[in-house]
N, C-alpha and C positions, 0 to 999 in steps of 0.2 A: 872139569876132569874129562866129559865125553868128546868136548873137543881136542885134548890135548893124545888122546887118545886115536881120536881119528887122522891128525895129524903125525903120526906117531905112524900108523898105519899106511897113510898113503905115504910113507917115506920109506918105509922100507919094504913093499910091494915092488914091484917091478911093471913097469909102465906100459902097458898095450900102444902103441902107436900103428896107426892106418894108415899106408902111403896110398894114396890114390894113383889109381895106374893111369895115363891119359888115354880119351878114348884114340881108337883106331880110325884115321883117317877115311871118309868116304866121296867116292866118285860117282857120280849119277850119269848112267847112259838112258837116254830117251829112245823110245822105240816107237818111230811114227812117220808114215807116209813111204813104208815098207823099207826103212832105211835103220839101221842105228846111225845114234847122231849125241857126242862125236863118234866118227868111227873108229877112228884112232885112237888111243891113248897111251900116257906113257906115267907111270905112276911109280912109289917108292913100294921095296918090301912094306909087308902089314898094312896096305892100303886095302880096302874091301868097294868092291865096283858094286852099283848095284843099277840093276836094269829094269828098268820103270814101263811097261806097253801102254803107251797114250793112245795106239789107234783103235778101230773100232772092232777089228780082225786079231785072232789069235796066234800070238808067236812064241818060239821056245831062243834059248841063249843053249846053245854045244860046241863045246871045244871042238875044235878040230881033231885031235888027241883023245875023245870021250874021258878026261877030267875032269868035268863038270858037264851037265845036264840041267837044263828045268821043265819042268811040265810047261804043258801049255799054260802060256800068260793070258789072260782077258783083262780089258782094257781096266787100267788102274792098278793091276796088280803087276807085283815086284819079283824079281829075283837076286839074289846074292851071294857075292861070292868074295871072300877073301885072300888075296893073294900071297903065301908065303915066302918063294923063292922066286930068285931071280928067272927072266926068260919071257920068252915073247910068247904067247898064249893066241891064236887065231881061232875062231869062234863066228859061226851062223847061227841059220834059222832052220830047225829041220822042216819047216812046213814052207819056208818060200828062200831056198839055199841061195839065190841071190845077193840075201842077203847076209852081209857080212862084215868083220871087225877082228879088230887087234888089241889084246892089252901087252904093252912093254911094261915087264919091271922090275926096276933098277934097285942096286943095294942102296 
């Protein structure tokens, strides 16, 4: 009877289903030998860039635009950022403006 019961019940409940969302693309820029590398990129909307300081000195990731900012990075540590809309986003280092990069991105 408690199985006919339960059966009974899971049929006429209504069914929770979970779609899993896919994760969100990521692009790794290396920050080392006072360079980003690559400097370029050209990535799709909902792609998230993330900037990794491999060298021994600390550097920051700023739009050219100030849309994004990060603290100063020391070495190992990361910054990120995900890109919603289309456009080309230009971006340095405020501690050594030398140096510098591009993200393009496309729908």
């Amino acid at each position: 009877m408690r199985y006919f019961l339960f059966l009974a019940a899971l049929l006429l409940s209504p069914l929770a289903v979970s779609v899993a969302q896919p994760a969100a693309p990521t692009v790794e820029v290396s920050i080392e030998h006072f360079a980003f590398t690559p400097q370029n990129i050209t990535v799709k909307v909902g792609t998230k860039v993330n900037w990794v300081n491999k060298d021994i000195e600390p550097h920051t990731v700023v739009s050219n635009d100030q849309k994004f900012q990060s603290e100063a990075l020391d070495t190992n540590e990361s910054f990120s950022m995900t890109f919603d809309q289309p456009g080309t986003y230009g971006y340095f280092c405020s501690i050594h403006p030398h140096m510098t990069g591009t993200v393009t991105v496309i729908p």
